[in-house]
C-alpha positions in Angstrom: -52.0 87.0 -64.2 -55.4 85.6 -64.4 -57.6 85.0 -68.0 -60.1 82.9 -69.0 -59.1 79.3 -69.1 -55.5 80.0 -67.5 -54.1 81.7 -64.8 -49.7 82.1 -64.3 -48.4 82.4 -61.2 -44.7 82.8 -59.3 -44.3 80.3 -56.6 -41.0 80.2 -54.0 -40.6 77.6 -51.8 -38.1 78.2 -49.1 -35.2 75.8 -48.4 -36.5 73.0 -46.8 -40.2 74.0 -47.5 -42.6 72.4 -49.1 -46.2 72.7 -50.9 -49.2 70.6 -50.1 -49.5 67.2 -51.3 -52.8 67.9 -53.3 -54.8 67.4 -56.7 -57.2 69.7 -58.5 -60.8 68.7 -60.1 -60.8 71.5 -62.5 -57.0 72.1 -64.0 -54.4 70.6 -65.2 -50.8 72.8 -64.4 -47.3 72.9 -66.0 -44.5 73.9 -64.0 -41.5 75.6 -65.3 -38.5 75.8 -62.7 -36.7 79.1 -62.9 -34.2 78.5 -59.8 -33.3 76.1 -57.3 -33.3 72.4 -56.6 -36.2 70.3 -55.9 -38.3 67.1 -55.7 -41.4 66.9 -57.1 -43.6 64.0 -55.9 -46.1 63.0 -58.7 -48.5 60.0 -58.1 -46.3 59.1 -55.5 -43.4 59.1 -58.1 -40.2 61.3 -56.9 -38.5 63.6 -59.9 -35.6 65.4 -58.7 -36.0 69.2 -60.9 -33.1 72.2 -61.2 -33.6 75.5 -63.1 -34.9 74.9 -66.7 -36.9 71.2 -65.8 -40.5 71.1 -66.0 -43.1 69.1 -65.1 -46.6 68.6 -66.3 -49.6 67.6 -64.1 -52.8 66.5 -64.9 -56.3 66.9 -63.7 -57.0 64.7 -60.2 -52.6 63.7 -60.0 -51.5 64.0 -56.5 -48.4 66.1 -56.8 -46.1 68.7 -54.1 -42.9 70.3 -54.9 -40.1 70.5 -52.0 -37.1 72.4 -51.4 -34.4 70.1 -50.9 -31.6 73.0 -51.5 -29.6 75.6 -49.5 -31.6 78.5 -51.9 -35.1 79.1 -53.2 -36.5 77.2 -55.1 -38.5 79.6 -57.6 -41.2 78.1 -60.2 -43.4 79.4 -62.9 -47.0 77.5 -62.9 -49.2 77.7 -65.9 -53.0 76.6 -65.0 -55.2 76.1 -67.3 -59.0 74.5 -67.3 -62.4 75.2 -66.8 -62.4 76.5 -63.3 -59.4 77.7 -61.7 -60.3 79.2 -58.6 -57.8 78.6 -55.1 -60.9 76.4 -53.8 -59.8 73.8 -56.6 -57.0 73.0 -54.5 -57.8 69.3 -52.5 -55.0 69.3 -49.8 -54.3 65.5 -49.0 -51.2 66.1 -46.5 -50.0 69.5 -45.7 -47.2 70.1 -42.8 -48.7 73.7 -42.3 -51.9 72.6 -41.1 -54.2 73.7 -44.1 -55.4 70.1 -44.6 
């Protein structure tokens, strides 16, 4: 669900997986974790997260979310600034090859 100034997605990372280490210009995010086990990396900070943790992120903090459990790992991510478009996403490492 997108409006302006915020947009909600449903993310799941598979076990094992893992987002993009990456920052965004425009938004900052909060992520709410519905299911699973995780580590979020944060400014190069690890935070081990399990269903009801959040995390908050800030505009231009280097951040990625693995799956370090035998289920997926399923999390709810608020956006919310002044642009939010996909191209706001600045992919520093990435093991899928979208650097």
């Amino acid at each position: 669900m997108q409006r302006p100034g915020y947009k909600v997605k449903t993310i799941t990372v598979l076990p094992q997986g893992e987002i993009s280490l990456q920052l965004h210009a425009h938004r900052n995010e909060h992520w709410y974790i519905v299911s699973g086990e995780g580590l979020v990396t944060k400014n190069g900070i690890q935070i081990r997260v399990l269903a009801g943790d959040s995390v908050d992120l800030s505009v231009n903090e280097e951040h990625r979310i693995k799956n370090i459990g035998n289920d997926n790992l399923i999390f709810i991510e608020v956006a919310q600034g002044d642009y939010l478009g996909e191209d706001d996403i600045v992919r520093l490492e990435d093991k899928y090859g979208r650097v």
